[in-house]
N, C-alpha and C positions, 0 to 999 in steps of 0.2 A: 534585454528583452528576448535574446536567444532565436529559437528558432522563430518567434511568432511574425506569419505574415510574409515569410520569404520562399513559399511555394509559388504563390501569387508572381512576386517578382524575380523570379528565378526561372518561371516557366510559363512567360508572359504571352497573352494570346493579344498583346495590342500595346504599344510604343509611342512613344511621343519623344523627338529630340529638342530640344530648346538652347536653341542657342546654332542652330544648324546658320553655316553659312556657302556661299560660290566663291569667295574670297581663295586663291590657292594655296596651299600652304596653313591653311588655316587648319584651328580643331576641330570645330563645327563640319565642316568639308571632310574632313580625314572619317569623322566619325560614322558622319549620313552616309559616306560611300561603304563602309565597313560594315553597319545595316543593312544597305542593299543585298551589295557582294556574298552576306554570310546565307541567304536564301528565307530571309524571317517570315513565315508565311502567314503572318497574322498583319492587322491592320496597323499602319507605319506615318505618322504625322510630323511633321516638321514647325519648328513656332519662331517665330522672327516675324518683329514690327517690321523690319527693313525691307524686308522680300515678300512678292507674289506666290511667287515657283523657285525652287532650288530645283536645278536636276531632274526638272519633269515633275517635281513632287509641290502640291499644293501647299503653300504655306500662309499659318494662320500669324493673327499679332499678338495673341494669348490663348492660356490655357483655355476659359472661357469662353472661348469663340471654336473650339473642337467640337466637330461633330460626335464625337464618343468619350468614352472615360477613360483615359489608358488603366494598362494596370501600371507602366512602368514608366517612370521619366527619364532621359538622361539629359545631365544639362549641361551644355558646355558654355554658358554666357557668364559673364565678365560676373567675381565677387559682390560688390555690391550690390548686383538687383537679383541674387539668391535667395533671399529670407524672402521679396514680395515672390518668384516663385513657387517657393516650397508652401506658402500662405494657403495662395492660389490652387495652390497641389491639393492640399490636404481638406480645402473648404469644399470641392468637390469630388472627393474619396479615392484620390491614387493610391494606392498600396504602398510605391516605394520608388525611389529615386538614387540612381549611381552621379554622383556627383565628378565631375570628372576635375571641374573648375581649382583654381590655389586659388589663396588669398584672404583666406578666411579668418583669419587667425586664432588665436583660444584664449581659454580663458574669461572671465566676468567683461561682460561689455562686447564682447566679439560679434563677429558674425555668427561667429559658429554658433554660440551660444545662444543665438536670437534661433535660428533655425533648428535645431535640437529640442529646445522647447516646445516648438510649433510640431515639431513632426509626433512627438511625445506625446503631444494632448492628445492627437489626431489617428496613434497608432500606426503611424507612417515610419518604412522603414528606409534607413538610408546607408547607400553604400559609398565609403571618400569621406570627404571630398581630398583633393589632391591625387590622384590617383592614375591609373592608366585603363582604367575600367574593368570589365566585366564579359566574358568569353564564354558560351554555352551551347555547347558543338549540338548538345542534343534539342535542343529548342531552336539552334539556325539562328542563333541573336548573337551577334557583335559588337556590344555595346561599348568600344575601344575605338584607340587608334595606335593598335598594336599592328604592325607592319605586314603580318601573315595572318590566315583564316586556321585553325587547330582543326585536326582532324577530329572525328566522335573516337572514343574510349573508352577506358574502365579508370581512369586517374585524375584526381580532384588535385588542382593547386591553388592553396592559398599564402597567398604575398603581399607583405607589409612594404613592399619595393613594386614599382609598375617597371623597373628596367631590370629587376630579375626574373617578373613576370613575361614581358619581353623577350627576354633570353633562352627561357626555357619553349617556349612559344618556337622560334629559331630554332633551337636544336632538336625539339620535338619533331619538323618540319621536315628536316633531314632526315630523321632515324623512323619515319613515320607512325611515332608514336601517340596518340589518342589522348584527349580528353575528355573526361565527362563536363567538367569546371573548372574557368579560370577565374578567382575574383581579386585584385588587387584591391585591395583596402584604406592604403593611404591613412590619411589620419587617424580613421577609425571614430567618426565621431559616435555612431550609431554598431552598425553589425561592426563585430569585432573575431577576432577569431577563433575564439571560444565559440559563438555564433554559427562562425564556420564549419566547426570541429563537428558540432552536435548535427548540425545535417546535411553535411556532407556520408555521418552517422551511418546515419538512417536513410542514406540515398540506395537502393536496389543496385544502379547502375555504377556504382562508384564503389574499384575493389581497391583502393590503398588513396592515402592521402597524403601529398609531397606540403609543406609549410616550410613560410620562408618570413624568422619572426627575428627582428630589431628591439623589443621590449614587450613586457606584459604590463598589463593595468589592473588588470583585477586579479589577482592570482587564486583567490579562490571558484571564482567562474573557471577560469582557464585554467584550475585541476581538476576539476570537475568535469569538465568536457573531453578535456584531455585523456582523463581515463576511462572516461567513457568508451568513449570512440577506438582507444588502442584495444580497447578488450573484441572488440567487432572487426576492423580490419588494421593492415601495417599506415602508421604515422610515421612518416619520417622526415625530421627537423633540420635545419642548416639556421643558426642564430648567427648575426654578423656582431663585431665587437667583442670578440673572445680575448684579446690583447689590454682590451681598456682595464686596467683593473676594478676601479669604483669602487673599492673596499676604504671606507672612512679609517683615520688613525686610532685602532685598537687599544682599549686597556686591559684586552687578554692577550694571551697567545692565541688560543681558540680564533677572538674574532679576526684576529691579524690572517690565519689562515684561510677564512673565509670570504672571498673573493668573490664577486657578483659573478661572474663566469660559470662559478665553480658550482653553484646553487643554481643556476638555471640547468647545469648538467644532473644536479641531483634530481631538479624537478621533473625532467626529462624522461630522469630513471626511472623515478618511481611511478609517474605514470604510464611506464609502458611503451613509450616513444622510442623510434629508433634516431638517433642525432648521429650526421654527418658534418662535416668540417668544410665542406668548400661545394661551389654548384655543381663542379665535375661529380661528386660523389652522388651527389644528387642528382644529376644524371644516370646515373650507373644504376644506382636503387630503383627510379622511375622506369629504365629500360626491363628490370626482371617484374618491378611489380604491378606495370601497366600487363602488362602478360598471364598477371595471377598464377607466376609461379615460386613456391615457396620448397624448399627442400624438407627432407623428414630427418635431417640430420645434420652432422658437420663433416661426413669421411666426402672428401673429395679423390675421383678417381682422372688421372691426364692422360691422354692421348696424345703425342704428337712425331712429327718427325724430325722433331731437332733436340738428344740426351741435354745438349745446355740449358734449353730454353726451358725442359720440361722440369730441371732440378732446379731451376732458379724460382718455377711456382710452387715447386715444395717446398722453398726453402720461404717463401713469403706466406705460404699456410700455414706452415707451424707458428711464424712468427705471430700471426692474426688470430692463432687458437683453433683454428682446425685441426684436420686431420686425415693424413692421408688415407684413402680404401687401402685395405690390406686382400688383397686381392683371394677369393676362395680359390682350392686347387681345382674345382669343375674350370672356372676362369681362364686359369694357366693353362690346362691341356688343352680347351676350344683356341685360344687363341696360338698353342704350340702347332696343331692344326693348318693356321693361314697365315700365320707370320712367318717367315723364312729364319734359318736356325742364327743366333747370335742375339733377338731380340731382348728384351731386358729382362725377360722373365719377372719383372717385379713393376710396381708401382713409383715412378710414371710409367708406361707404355710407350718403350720407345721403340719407333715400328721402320727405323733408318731414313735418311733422307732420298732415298728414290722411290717410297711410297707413292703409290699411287690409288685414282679415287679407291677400287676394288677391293685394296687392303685394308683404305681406312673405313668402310662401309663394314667389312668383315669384323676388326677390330672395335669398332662401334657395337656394331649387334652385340659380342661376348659383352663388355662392359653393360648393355641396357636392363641384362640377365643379373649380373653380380648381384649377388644378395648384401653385399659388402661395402656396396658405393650408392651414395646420394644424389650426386649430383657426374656429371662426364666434363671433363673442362679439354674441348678436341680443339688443339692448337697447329699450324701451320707453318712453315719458313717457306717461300718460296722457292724451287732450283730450276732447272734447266730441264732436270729429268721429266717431271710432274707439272703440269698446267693447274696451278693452286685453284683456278678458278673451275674448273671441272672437279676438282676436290671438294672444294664448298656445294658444288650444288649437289654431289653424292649425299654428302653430310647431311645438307638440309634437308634432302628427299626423302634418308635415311630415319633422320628424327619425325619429318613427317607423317611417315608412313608407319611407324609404333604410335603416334597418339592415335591416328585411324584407325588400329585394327586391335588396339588394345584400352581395355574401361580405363586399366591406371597404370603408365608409365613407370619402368621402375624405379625410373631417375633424369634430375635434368639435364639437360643439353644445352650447354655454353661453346659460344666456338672466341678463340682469337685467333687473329689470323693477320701476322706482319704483313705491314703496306698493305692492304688488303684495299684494292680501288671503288669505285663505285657500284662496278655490276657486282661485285663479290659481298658487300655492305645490301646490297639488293636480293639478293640470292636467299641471305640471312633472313632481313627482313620478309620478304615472301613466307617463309616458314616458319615463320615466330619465333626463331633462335634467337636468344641475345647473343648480340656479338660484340666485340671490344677490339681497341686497338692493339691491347700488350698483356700478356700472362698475369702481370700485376694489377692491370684495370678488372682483370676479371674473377682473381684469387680475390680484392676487395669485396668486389661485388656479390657472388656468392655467402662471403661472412658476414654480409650485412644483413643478407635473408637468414644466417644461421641465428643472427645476434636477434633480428626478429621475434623467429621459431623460439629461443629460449628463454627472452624476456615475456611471451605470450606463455609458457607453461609456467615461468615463476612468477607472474601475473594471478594465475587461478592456481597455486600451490596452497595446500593444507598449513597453515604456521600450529605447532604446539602451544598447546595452552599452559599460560604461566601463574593461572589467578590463584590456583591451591600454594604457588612458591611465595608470592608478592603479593602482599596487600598493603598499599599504604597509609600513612598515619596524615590524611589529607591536613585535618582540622589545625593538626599542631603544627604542622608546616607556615600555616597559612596565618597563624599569630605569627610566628616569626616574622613573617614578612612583613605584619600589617604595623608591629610592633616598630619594627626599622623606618619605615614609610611615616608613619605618625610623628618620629624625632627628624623627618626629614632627611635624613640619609641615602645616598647612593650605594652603598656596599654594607653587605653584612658582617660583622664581622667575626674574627675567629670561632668563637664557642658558640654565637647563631648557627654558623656553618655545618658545626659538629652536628647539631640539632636539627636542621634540615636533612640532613644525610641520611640520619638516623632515622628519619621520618619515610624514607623513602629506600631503608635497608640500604645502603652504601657502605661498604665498610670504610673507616677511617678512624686515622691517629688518633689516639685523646691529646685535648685539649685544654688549658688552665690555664688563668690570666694570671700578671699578678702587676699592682701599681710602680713597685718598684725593685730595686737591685735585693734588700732583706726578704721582702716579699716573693721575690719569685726563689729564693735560698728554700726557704718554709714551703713552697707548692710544688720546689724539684724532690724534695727528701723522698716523697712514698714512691718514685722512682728509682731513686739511687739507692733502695734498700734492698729494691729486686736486682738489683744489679744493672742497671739500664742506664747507658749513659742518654744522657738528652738533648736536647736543641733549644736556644734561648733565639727567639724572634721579635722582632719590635711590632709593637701593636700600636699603628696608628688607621684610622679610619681613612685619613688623607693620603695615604702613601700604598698602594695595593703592587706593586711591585716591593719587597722590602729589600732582594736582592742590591736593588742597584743604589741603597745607599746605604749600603754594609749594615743591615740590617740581619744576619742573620748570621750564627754561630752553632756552629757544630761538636757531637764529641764530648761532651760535657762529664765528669762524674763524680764531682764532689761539690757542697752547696758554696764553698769560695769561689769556683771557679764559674758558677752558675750566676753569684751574684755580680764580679767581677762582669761578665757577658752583658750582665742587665746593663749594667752601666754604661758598657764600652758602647752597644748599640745603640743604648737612646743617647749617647752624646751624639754618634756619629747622624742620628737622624736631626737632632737640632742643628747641629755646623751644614748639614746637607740644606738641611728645608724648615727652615727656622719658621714658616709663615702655617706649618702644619700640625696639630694638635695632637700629641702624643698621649694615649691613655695608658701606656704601659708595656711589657711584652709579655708573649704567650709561650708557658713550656710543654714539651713535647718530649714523649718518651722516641729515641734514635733506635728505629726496627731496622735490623739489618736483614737482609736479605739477598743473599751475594750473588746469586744465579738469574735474582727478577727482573725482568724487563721494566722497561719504564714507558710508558704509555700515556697520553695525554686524551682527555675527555671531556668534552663540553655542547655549552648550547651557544651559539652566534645570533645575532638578529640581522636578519637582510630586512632591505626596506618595501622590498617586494612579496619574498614568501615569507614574514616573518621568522620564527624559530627554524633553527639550521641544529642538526644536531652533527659535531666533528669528532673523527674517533683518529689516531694515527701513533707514530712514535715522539714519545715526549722526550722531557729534558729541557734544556734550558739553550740546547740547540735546536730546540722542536722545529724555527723557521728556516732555518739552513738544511736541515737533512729534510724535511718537505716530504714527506712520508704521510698523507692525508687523506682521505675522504671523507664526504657530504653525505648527506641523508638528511629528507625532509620527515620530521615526526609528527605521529605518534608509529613507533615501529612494535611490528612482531617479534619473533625470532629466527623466523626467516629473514627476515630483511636485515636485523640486525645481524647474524651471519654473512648475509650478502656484503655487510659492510667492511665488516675485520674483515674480511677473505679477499676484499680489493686493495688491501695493504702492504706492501712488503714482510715487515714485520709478522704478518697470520703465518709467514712460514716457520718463525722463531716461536710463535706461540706452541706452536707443535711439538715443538722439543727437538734438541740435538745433540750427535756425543751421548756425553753424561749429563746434559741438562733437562730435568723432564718436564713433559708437557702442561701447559697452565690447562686446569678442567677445560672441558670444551665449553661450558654452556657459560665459566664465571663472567669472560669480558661480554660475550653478546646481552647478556642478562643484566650488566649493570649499563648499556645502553638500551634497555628497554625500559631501566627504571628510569634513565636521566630524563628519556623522551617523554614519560608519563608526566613527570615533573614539569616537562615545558607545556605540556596539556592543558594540566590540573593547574598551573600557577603561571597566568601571565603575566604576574608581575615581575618575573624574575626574567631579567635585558640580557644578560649575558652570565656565564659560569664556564669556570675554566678546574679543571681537575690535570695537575700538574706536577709531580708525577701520581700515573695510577701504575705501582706496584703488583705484578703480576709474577708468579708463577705455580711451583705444584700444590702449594697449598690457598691458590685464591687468589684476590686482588685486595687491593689496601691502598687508598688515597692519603700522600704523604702529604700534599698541601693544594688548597683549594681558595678561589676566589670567586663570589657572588656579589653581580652587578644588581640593583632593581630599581623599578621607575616605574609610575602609574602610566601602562600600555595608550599611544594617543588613538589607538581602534581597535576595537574587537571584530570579530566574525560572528554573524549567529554562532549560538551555541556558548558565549563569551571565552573568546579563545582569539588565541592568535595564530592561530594553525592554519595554513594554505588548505591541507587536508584533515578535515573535519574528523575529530576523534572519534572515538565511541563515546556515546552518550547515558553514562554512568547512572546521571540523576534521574534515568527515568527504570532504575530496576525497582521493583518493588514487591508489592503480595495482590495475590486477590483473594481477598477474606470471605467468604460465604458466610449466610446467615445463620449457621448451626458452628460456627466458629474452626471449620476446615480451613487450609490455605493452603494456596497453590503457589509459588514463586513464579515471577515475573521479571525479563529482562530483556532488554535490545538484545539480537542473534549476532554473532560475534563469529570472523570466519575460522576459527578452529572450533566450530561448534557441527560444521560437516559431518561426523560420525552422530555424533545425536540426532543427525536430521535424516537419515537415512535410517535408523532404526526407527524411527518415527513412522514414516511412511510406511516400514512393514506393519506395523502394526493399525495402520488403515484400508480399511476393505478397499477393495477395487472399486464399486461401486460411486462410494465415496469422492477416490481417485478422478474417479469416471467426473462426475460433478465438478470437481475440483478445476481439472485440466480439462476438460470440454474433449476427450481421447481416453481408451485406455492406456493406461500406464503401468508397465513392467517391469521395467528395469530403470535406475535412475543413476547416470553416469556421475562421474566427478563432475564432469563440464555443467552438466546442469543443474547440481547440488550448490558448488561454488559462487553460481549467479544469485542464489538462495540467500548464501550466508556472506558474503564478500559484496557489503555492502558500502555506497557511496553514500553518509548519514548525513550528505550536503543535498540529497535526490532523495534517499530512501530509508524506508525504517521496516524491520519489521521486529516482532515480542514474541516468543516465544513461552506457554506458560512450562512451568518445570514443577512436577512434583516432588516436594521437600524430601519425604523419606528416600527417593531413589535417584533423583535427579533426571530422571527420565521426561523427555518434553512430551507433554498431550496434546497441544494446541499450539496454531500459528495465527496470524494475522501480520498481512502488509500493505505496503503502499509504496508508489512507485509515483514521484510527480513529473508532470513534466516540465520542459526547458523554460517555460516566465513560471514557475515555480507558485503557479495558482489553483492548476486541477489535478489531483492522484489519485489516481487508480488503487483498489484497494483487491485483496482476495485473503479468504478465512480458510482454516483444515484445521479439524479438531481430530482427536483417536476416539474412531467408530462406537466403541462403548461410552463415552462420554458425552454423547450428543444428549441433548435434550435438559442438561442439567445448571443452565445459567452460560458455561463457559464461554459460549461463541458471542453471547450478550455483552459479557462481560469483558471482553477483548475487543469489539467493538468498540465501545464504549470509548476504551483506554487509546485507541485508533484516534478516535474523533477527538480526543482531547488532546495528543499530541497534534493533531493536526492543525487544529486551530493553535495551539501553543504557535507551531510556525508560521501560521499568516498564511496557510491555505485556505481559499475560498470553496472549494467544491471537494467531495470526495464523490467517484462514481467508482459503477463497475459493471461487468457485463456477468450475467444470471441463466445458466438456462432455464428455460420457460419448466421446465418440469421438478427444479427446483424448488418446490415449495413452502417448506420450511427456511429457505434464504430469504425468499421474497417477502415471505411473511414478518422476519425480523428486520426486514430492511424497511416493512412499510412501518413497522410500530419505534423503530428507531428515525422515521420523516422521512426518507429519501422518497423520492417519486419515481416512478416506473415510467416505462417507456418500450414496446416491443419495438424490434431492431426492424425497420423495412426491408432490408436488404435480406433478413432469416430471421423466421419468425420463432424458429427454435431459441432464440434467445431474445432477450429481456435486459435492456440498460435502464440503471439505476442509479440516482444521483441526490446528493446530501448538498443541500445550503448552505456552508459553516456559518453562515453569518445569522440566521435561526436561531432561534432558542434550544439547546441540549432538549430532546424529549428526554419525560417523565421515565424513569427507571422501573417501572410499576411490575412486579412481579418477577425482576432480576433476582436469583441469589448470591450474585456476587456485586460485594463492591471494591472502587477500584482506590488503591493507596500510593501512589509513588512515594519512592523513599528521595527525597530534591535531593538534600543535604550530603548524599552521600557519594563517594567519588571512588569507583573501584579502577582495577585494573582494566586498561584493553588489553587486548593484542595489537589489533590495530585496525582501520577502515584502510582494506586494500586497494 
């Protein structure tokens, strides 16, 4: 249900506890007094048959007997009499209830499932049960019996643990850092954290979002939301269970490498999420992002009075991917100036240990100036000479007094500072430095905003379009499969293989069966005449390792010695695995290639994000040398870049010596084909490309194994994608009635340059309409939002005409979080108005729309608009001017209506279903 209905109870003007009791030690008690204490200033009821008064405060015997309707319940009574609660809840319209209560269990028959029902029909939203509650510094509500009251802030935490909830809570207390929201989730029967993601979103008051997640459920809600939200502010993840492996016994390599861990960090990745490893760390990030400070780069510049301490933070920056400031020579000579002669002239700044505050203030100031440095990391040792604690309040006063008197700081300001006691921890805080205990808590810290900042710009990066390189041969793929499936088969086998490949441009080995030892002599000869020695492999369907039971020979070149091979290996597969049906074996021309890496490529299935696409170093040691990364598909080429480039091996792709470099784009290009594959074909469970032959002339698949199985779920869109591909089947034409066409297709995010020349080519005027402002310049950032779509939320079509490719027209829509009403907006090119187009894109709007089981499409018009409002009213939406400005005009479509009459359209609209082109990818 996402965000619906949790304004209400998130920002409740009236409370109801159930379950409140005087008992000490109790939940009920813990909880009522945690409502008080937090200052809730809206009306506060208590419900207990047992009691009169708790605590001064009137208590009723039921819902039913309240003088008012809350919006909020929390109920801490016993399991069992929850569902006649939540009954009671929802028959007189509570909004929502934090369940704090266990006991519930799951599953058909539960409790839970009696009360999930009930809250469902009723639009009732629920937070838990099991949990430790609900914390909202800015509404004064304490819906917990978490031990301390959170300060107000700018930092949303959402936890699938009430005692890491707790925890943070605790150490926030300390370091007196702020919340906007605390919600502990618990089992999650209802709001989940996907739920959270999206509005915490779209919270005003909320600048970064800490999660603290033990499993996902829905994985395509939870990428969705996920990337949503990292594109607006820093998410930063801490998943517990990183050890468990939960990787089932593999019949690839591929799946063997892909570990449940390792696919939640892909998921992480690609949407945008920043993931730390332990609470400390998550500490660390919540200390700089509760403060909304983000660096503009990675050079780190140090300050301190102690040469060890200051090279042991370089030496932990480099390690983490930083980068030291290389100090300008303006820099050197202000600081030759105030520092006494011998200082280090170079980066760190070592300014000697009898610094004192006046130095380090002087020293300070040059670095705020350095054109060169990002962020100041001013560290401390304590001596005898120097009272550190008069050091720090220079420091703090020093960075205080440049955000005062300056718009934009030139850089942040980190202090550590050994032993550093409580006033000094105080000093800090007062002036919104983050401060750390050790050179290494805080060189972390920093790269974690670095790691931030750089997943947010390869976030909204341009990817190169690859549709003029790749297009594949859907149709024929997809017999293959159905062909396998139909004889009931699990594995494709050899020469299917060849065939899908081929279908999907892979280069790879040819392939020939033959029944037997004579037969495969006759299918090696047109080999051995080019001079090719060959490879004699056993072809059984049963056996997808042939390796391990001497199934494979090498070297071959004359047809005795080919036939002799046939034989040796299907003996050795009968004495091996007599219980396995042998069709034969498969010859193979022996490609040498003595310089090529060997590289391993496939697709895994997680039970969670489905399709996992693995890229790393192969061989037949592939699980020993553990050379790997994940990625969730469908990928770019960007991302596929991103991926070879996290691999050891991407430094041998480059070339060394005398061995030259494999092209740049071969390997990322043929994981954009493999990922299109797992798009376009869920039937296909696992595939393993082992070895993939790389170097300067290419790559070349020397042997491959394809798993499949009729998929047990799909995602809309029929796919098994966490992240919803581009949606192929709705490219098409719009034919006008004098027999013109205009091409049509979903906007795709390497389509940025088109859409920018677009706009020039629309008046201002237009603009003006369009965007409700004039509009002049149109950045990447806000083109990106354009074209860098989530096709799980949004679509938009662009029409393109044929002869130039040039886009004239747009149309989109944007739904929101219960995926029932979307927003729609039109922008044709200025000369083309009047001629069907905008009708005719419309149109094609409304029918994707209702395809996806949207109920409403609106949009807001202004009143002076008159040619919108006019197609809006002939195409049925009804109007509405805005109360709130009467300059504008909302407008709203039924899907559930009848399509109005097309009467006087000149175009009509075609989607081409059947056909499955290239994405790039939905970023």
């Amino acid at each position: 249900m996402s965000t619906f209905g949790l304004e209400r109870v998130f920002s409740p003007r009236t409370v109801a506890l159930v379950g409140g009791s005087s008992r000490p030690s109790s939940l009920g008690l813990a909880v009522l007094m945690n409502l008080k204490a937090s200052g809730f200033a809206g009306r506060l009821a208590v419900v207990n048959p047992n009691y009169t008064a708790i605590d001064s405060e009137d208590t009723y015997p039921d819902l039913k007997s309240l003088p008012f309707v809350p919006d909020l319940l929390v109920i801490t009574a016993p399991a069992a009499a929850i569902p006649g609660i939540i009954s009671d809840a929802a028959a007189i319209g509570i909004a929502g209830a934090v369940i704090l209560s266990a006991g519930l269990g799951h599953g058909a028959g539960s409790l839970a499932e009696s009360i999930v029902r009930t809250a469902r029909a009723h639009g009732m939203r629920l937070v838990g049960p099991n949990c430790i509650g609900m914390l909202l510094p800015r509404a004064k509500l304490n819906a917990s019996f978490a031990a301390h009251q959170p300060s107000l802030g700018h930092v949303a935490l959402i936890s699938q643990s009430g005692a890491v909830a707790a925890a943070m809570i605790e150490w926030a207390a300390e370091r007196r850092l702020g919340f906007s929201g605390i919600v502990s989730i618990g089992d999650q029967l209802d709001v989940d954290v996907a739920d959270l993601l999206d509005y915490f979103a779209l919270d005003n008051h909320t600048n970064a979002i800490l999660v603290y997640l033990e499993a996902v459920k829905d994985a395509r809600k939870f990428m969705s939301a996920a990337r949503a939200a990292a594109r607006l502010k820093p998410v930063v993840v801490v998943k517990s269970g990183r050890m468990a492996q939960g990787a089932k016994a593999a019949a690839t390599h591929t799946g063997a490498l892909a570990g449940s861990d390792a696919v939640y960090d892909a998921a992480f990745r690609r949407a945008g999420m920043l993931r730390v490893y332990d609470l400390r760390e998550l500490f660390d990030c919540a200390e700089l992002l509760g403060r909304g400070f983000v660096p503009r780069g990675n050079r780190l510049a140090i300050l301190t009075n102690g040469g060890g301490l200051g090279i042991l933070a370089i030496d932990r920056l480099a390690e983490l991917g930083g980068a030291p400031a290389n100090l300008t020579a303006e820099t050197v000579e202000r600081l030759d100036q105030v520092l006494p002669r011998g200082w280090s002239r170079a980066n760190p700044v070592d300014i000697s240990g009898d610094a004192d505050a006046a130095r380090y203030v002087s020293a300070l100031d040059a670095l705020l100036d350095d054109a060169n440095s990002d962020a100041i990391l001013v560290m401390n040792v304590e001596t005898a000479v120097a009272p550190t604690e008069t050091i720090a309040e220079a420091v703090a006063q020093c960075a205080r007094d440049r955000r005062a008197t300056r718009s934009k700081v030139a850089a942040l300001v980190l202090a550590a500072w050994t032993g550093a006691d409580e006033r000094t921890a105080a000093t800090f805080e007062a002036a919104h430095v983050p401060h750390f205990p050790t050179e290494d808590d805080a060189v972390r810290a920093f790269m974690y905003l670095v790691r931030y900042r750089e997943a947010s710009i390869a976030l909204a990066a341009t990817p190169p379009s690859v549709a003029s390189t790749f297009t594949p041969e859907v149709a024929a793929a997809r017999r293959v499969i159905a062909k396998a499936l139909s004889e009931k088969r699990g594995w494709l086998d050899p020469t299917e293989i060849v065939t899908l490949f081929k279908a999907y441009d892979i280069p790879i080995v040819p392939t020939v069966t033959a029944c037997d030892a004579d037969d495969a002599a006759d299918k090696a000869a047109p080999f051995l005449t080019q001079g090719l020695a060959v490879a004699v492999k056993l072809f059984s369907r049963d056996i997808s390792h042939k390796s391990d039971v001497g199934g494979v020979i090498l070297g071959l070149r004359t047809r005795e010695s080919v036939a002799e091979a046939a034989r040796t290996v299907l003996s050795r597969a009968r004495n091996a695995r007599p219980d396995a049906t042998l069709q034969g074996v498969t010859i193979q021309p022996m490609i040498v290639r003595r310089a090529a890496l060997e590289l391993i490529l496939g697709i895994a299935d997680d039970p969670t994000f489905g399709p996992v696409i693995v890229f790393g170093r192969g061989g037949t040691a592939v699980e020993v040398i553990n050379d790997k990364v994940l990625a969730l598909p469908p990928l770019d080429m960007n991302l596929a870049r991103d991926l070879v480039g996290r691999t050891r091996v991407s430094r041998l792709l480059a070339g060394y010596r005398d061995v030259s470099a494999v092209p740049e784009e071969a390997v990322p290009l043929t994981l954009v084909k493999l990922a299109q594959m797992a798009a376009d074909i869920p039937e296909v469970a696992e595939l393993d490309i082992n070895p993939l032959l790389a170097d300067e002339t290419g790559v070349l698949a020397l042997d491959a194994r394809v798993a499949i199985r009729k998929p047990a779920r799909l995602f809309a869109g029929h796919t098994r994608l966490a992240v919803r591909p581009y949606p192929s089947q709705w490219e098409g034409e719009l034919a006008s009635r004098d027999g013109s066409r205009l091409v049509v297709r979903p906007l795709r995010p390497e389509d940025e340059p088109m859409v920018e020349s677009f706009f020039r080519r629309v008046s201002a005027e237009d603009l003006r309409l369009r965007f409700f402002q004039a509009m002049k310049n149109f950045s990447h950032a806000f083109i990106a939002r354009l074209t860098q779509l989530d096709y799980a939320r949004a679509m938009a079509f662009a029409a393109l005409d044929p002869s130039t490719g040039a886009m004239v027209g747009a149309v989109q829509l944007h739904s929101d979080s219960l995926y029932e009403n979307a927003e729609y907006a039109i922008l044709l090119q200025s000369d083309l108005k009047g001629k069907g187009l905008g009708w005719a894109l419309m149109q094609l709007l409304i029918q994707y729309a209702r395809s996806e089981g949207l109920k409403r499409l609106s949009g807001e018009v202004l009143a002076e608009n008159t040619t919108m409002l006019s197609m809006c009213h002939e195409l049925g939406f009804t109007t509405a001017t805005e109360p709130t400005d009467h300059r504008i005009v909302n407008v709203v479509l039924d899907l559930s209506l009848p399509v109005a009459d097309a009467v006087g359209a000149e175009i009509l609209i075609r989607p081409r279903r059947d056909q499955s082109g290239v994405t790039a990818t939905t970023r």
